[in-house]
C-alpha positions as CSV (number, residue, x, y, z in Angstrom):
1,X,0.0,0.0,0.0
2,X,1.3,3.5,-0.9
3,X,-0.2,6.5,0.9
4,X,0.5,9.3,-1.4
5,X,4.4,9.5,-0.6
6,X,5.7,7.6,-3.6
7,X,7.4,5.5,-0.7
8,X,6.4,1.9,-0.7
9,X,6.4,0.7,2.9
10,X,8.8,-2.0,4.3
11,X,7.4,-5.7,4.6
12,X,7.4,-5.3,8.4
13,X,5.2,-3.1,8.3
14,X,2.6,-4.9,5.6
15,X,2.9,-7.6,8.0
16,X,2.4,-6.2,11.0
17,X,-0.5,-4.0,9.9
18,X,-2.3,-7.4,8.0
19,X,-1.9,-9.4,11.2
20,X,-4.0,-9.9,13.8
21,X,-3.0,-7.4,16.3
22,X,-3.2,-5.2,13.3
23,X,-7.0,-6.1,12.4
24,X,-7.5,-6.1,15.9
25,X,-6.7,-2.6,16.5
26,X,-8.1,-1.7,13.5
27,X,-11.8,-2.9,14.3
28,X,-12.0,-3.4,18.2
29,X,-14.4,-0.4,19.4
30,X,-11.8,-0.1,22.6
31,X,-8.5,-1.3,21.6
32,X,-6.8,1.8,19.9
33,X,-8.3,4.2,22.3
34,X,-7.4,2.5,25.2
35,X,-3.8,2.1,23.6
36,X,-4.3,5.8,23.2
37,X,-4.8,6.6,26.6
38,X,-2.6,4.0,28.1
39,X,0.3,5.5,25.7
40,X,-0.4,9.5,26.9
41,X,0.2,8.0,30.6
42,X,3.2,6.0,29.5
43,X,4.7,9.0,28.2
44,X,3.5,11.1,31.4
45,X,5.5,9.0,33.2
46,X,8.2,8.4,31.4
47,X,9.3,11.8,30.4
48,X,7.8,13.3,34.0
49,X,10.0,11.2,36.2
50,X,13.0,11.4,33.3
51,X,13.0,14.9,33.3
52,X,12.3,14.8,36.8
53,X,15.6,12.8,37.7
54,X,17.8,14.5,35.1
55,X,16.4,17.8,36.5
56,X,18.2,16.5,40.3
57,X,21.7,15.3,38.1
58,X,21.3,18.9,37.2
59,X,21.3,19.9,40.8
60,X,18.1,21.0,41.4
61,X,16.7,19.8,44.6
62,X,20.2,18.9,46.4
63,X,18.2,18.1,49.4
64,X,16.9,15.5,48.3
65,X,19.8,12.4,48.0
66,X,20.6,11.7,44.5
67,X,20.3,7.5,45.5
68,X,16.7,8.2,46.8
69,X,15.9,10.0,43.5
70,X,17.2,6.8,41.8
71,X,15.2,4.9,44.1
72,X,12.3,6.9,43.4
73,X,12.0,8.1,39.7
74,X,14.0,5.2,37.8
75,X,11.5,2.7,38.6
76,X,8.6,4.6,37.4
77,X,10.6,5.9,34.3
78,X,10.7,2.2,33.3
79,X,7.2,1.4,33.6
80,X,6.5,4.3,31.9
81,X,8.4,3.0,29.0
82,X,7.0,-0.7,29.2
83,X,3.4,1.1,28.6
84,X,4.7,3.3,26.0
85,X,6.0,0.1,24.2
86,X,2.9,-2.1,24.9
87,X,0.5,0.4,23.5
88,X,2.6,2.0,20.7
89,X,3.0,-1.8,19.4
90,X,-0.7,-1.4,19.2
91,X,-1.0,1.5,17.7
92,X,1.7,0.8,15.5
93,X,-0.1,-2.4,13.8
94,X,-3.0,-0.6,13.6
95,X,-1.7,1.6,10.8
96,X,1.7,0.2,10.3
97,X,2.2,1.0,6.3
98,X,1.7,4.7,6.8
99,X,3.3,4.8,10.2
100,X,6.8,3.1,8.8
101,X,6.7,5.8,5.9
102,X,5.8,8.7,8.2
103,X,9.1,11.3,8.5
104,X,7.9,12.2,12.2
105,X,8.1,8.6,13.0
106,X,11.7,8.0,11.6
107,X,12.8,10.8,13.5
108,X,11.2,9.4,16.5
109,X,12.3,6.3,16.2
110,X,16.0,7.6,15.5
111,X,15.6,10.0,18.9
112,X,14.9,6.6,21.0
113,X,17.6,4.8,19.8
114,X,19.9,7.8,21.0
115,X,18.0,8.9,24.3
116,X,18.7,4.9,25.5
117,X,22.3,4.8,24.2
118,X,22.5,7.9,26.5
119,X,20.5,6.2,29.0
120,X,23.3,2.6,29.1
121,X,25.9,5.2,28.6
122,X,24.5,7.1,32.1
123,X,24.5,4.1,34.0
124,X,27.3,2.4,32.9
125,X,30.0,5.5,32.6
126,X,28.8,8.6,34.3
127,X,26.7,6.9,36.8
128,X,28.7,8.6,40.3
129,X,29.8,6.9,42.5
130,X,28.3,6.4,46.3
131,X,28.1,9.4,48.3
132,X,29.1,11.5,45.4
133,X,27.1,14.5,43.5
134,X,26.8,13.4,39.8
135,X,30.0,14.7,38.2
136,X,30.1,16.7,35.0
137,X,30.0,13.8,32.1
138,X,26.4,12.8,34.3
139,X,25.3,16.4,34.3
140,X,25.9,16.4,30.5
141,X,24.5,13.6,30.1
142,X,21.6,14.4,31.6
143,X,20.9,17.7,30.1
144,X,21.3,15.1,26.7
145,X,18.7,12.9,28.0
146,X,16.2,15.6,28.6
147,X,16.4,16.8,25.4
148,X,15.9,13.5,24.0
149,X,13.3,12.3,25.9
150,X,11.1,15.6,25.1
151,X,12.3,15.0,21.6
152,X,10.6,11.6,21.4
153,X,7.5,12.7,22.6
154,X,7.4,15.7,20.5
155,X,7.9,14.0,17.3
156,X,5.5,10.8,18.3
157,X,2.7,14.0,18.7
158,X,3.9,15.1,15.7
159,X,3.3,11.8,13.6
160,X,-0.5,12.3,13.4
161,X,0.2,15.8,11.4
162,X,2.9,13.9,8.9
């Protein structure tokens, strides 16, 4: 299927949009807009307690113990991003030819890839160690990942205008 781009969209995406998550979603009275909804708080929690922690690797609110932060926001950052991918997967095979051919999507797609690069990067390089302040590669880092992360979600908004 072409949808006026002249771009033929990849097999995955014929696939994925003829199977039966794909019809599914297509024809369930509920499905997509519970995806809907389920992806909006996905991304509410995602990018709020992203932001959130990269906002106290910034140094805003020193009183509260960067390890407690951790403790606090990573957790919810991650189930954030499970619902995001549970319902976008949804969404996606719903409409998968036009989505794969969409520019807003590739640009998405392209900003996740980076924002968790930076994310294993964090942990795994900058991450400080115990009783330190995040040095300046975290700080970086983090400044990085909020830009990112706000990315992503601009450009996944942006998808339904493309």
């Amino acid at each position: 299927m072409e949808h006026g781009t002249g771009i033929s969209p990849p097999d995955w995406a014929v696939w994925l949009e003829a199977s039966a998550l794909g019809e599914v979603a297509r024809n369930s009275l509920w499905l997509y807009p519970a995806a809907s909804i389920a992806h909006v708080l996905g991304i509410a929690l995602l990018v709020g307690s992203i932001v959130s922690f990269d906002l106290r690797v910034l140094g805003v609110a020193r009183a509260v113990p960067f390890p407690a932060a951790a403790r606090l926001l990573l957790p919810v950052a991650r189930t954030g991003f499970a619902i995001i991918v549970a319902s976008g997967a949804v969404m996606l095979a719903a409409d998968a030819t036009h989505v794969a051919t969409n520019d807003a999507f590739a640009v998405k797609m392209v900003l996740v890839v980076l924002a968790l690069t930076n994310v294993l990067f964090f942990h795994r390089v900058a991450w400080p160690a115990e009783g330190q302040e995040p040095g300046q590669l975290a700080r970086t880092l983090a400044a990085f990942s909020a830009t990112l992360w706000l990315g992503v979600a601009s450009s996944g908004r942006a998808i339904a205008y493309f």
